[in-house]
N, C-alpha and C positions, 0 to 999 in steps of 0.2 A: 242221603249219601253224604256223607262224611270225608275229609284229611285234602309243605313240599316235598318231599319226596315221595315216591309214589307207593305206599307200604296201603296198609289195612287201615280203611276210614269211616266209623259209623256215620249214618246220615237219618235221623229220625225226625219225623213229622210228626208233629203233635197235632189230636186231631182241631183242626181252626174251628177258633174262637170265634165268638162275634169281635170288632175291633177291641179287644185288650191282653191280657198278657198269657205265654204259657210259665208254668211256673210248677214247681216241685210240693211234693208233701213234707210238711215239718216233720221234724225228728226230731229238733231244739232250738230252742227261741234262742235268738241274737238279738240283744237291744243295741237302738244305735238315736244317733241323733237325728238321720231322717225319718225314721217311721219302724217300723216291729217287720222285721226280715225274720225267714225260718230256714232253718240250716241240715242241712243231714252230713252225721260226718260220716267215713269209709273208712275203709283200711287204712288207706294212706293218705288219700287225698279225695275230696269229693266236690262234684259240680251238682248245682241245684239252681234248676228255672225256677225264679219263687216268686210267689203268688201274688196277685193284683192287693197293693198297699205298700206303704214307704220301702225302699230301699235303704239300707246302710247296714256296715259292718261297724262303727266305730264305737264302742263302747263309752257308755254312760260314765259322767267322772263327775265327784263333788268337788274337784277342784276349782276354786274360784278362778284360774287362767283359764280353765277350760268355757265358765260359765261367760270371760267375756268375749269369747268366741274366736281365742287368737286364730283359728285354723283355719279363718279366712281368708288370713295372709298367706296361705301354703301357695303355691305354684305349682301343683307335680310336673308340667311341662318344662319346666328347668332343666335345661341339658340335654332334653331330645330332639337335638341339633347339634350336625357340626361334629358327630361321634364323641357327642358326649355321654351316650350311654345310658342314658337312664328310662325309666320306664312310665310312662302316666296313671297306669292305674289299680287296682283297689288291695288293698293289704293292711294289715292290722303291725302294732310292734309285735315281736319276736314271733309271727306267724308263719308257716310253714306253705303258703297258699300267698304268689302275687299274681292274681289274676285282672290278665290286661292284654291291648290289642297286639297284633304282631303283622305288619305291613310290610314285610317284604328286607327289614333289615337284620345282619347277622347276629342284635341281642333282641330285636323284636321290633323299636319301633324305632321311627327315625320322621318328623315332624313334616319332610318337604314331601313324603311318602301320599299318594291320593289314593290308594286303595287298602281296606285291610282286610286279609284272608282265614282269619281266626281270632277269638281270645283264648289264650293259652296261659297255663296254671305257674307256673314258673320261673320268673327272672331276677336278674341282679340288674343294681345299679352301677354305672363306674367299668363293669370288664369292658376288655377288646378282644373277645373273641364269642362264639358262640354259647351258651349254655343256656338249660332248662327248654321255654315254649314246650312245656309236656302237654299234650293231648288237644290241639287247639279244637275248636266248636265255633260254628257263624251259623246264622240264621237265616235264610232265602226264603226267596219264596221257588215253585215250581222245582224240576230236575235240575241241577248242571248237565251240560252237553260234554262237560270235557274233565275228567277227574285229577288236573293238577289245580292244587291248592292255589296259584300263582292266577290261573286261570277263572278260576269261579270267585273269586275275590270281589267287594264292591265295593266301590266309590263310594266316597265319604267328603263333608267339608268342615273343616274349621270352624264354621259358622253355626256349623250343631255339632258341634260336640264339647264337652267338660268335661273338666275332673276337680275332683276336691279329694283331700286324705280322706282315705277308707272307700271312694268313689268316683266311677267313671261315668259317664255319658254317652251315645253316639249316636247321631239318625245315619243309619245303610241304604244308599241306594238301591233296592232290590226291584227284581223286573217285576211288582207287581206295585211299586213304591215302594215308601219309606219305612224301614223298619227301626222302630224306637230301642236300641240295646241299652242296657241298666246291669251295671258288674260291682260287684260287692264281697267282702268277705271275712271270714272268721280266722281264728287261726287255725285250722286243718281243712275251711269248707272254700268254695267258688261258688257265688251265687248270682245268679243273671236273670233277669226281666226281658222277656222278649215280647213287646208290642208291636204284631204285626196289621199290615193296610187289607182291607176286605181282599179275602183269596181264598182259595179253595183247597191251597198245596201249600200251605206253612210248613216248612221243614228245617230242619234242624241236623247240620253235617256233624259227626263229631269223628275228629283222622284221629285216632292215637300210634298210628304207623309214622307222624312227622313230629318234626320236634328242631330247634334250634340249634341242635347237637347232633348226635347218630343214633336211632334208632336200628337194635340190632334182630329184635322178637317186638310181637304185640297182639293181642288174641283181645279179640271181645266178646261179651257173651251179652243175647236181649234174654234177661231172667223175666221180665212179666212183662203187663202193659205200659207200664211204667217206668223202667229201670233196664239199665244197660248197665255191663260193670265188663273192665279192661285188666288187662296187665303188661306194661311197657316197659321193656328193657333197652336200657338207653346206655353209653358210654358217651366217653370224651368231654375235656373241658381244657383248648388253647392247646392241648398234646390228649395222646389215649392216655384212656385211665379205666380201671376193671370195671365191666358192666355193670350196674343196681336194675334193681325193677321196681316201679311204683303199682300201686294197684288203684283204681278207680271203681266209684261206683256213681253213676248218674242217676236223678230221678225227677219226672217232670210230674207236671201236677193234672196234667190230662192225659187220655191215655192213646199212646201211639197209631195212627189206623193204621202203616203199615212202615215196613221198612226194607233196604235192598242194602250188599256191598260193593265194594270193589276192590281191587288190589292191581296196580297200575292200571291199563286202562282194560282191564278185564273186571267186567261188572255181573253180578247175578239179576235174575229180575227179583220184583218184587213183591213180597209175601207178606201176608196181612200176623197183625202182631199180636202175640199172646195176650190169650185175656186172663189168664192167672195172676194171681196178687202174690204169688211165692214163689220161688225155684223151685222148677218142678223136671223132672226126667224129658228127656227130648229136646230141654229150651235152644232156640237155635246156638250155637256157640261159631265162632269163625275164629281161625287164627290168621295172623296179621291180613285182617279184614275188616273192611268198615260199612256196618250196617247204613242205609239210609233208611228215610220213611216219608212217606208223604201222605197227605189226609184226602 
């Protein structure tokens, strides 16, 4: 089950792993300075669970500054307090992809915050007012009982979680323990590590009905066992301004046992997930609907 406001929220469970990660199939290598990440890009913008081995999005440089590490010195938590606005986590220079947590504040995240209810693809440093948080995705384990993003949200501490440029960190409290989140990215892709605690119901929300701004349409479609792909039409930024649609396509590296939607608190049950590796006639599609899955 998937997605605050209460629009169309995929929610896919990959099927559980023994304890280590769910993660997406490559489509093109990203080198980075923590370890060989793989990347799928989409139409517009793409999320990928990527597979057990280093995380990073930060591209390799022969820069001697780079080689003596200044970027240890970074801080990304600078300013996320106090409405300073800025965001902690993973994005590349001039990339098109800032993929990072969104806890409950109006640009995303705000430091005094204890819970986070998604990582969402999208934000600025510096505004005061809403924008981007397109399509956020958490990781749980079991159902949610209650389909506000506010609501299914989990505890998190300070004490586990990092960031470094190009990379984020978090352990989630989730009801079956801790799940280890790992965010990364390229310039078009979101790439996320999800290490969950021995369970049976690993799942994976993903709302593209909410967003830090207004969502006005959103439709997603599960194309195979693998891949989920959206279309979100979003306005507004501090005043209206004419609608865009982004497109997504998600893809995890194991293959979904099942998944349900909802759309406010009206939910479908849930039904076991194509076993096709392509788009194929019938694949379920929902408009402003959010698939779940659980294994």
């Amino acid at each position: 089950m998937n997605k605050e406001r209460h629009g169309p929220a995929p929610a896919i469970t990959p099927r559980p792993p023994p304890r280590g990660t769910t993660a997406a199939s490559p489509a093109q290598d990203a080198r980075g300075t923590r370890g060989l990440a793989r990347a799928l890009r989409g139409a517009a913008l793409a999320v990928v669970l990527a597979a057990t081995g280093g995380l990073t999005a930060v591209g390799a440089s022969a820069d001697p500054a780079a080689e003596e590490g200044l970027t240890q010195h970074v801080n990304p938590f600078i300013g996320s307090q106090d409405d300073g606005n800025t965001y902690p986590g993973a994005s590349v220079p001039f990339g098109m992809v800032q993929f990072s947590p969104d806890n409950g504040h109006m640009t995303g995240y705000d430091y005094t915050r204890t819970s986070i209810r998604g990582f969402s693809m999208v934000h600025l440093s510096g505004v005061g007012c809403g924008l981007g948080g397109l399509m956020p995705m958490l990781p749980t384990t079991g159902t949610p009982s209650d389909t506000r993003y506010e609501s299914y949200a989990l505890p998190y501490s300070h004490d586990d979680e990092e960031a470094a440029p190009g990379y984020y960190r978090v352990g989630l409290q989730a009801p079956a323990g801790t799940i280890d989140a790992e965010l990364a990215a390229t310039e078009h892709t979101a790439i996320a590590r999800y290490t969950f605690p021995s369970t049976t119901e690993a799942t994976v929300l993903l709302n593209p009905g909410q967003s830090l701004n207004t969502v006005t349409d959103s439709t997603t479609r599960v194309v195979d066992a693998r891949t989920v792909e959206t279309a979100i039409t979003s306005r507004g930024f501090c005043q209206d301004t004419p609608p865009f649609t982004v497109h997504t396509r998600t893809t995890f590296d194991r293959d979904i046992a099942s998944f349900g939607t909802w759309v406010d608190d009206e939910r479908t049950p849930a039904r076991s997930s194509p076993t096709a590796r392509a788009p194929a006639p019938g694949s379920p599609s929902t408009r402003r609907r959010t698939p779940t899955s659980r294994s």
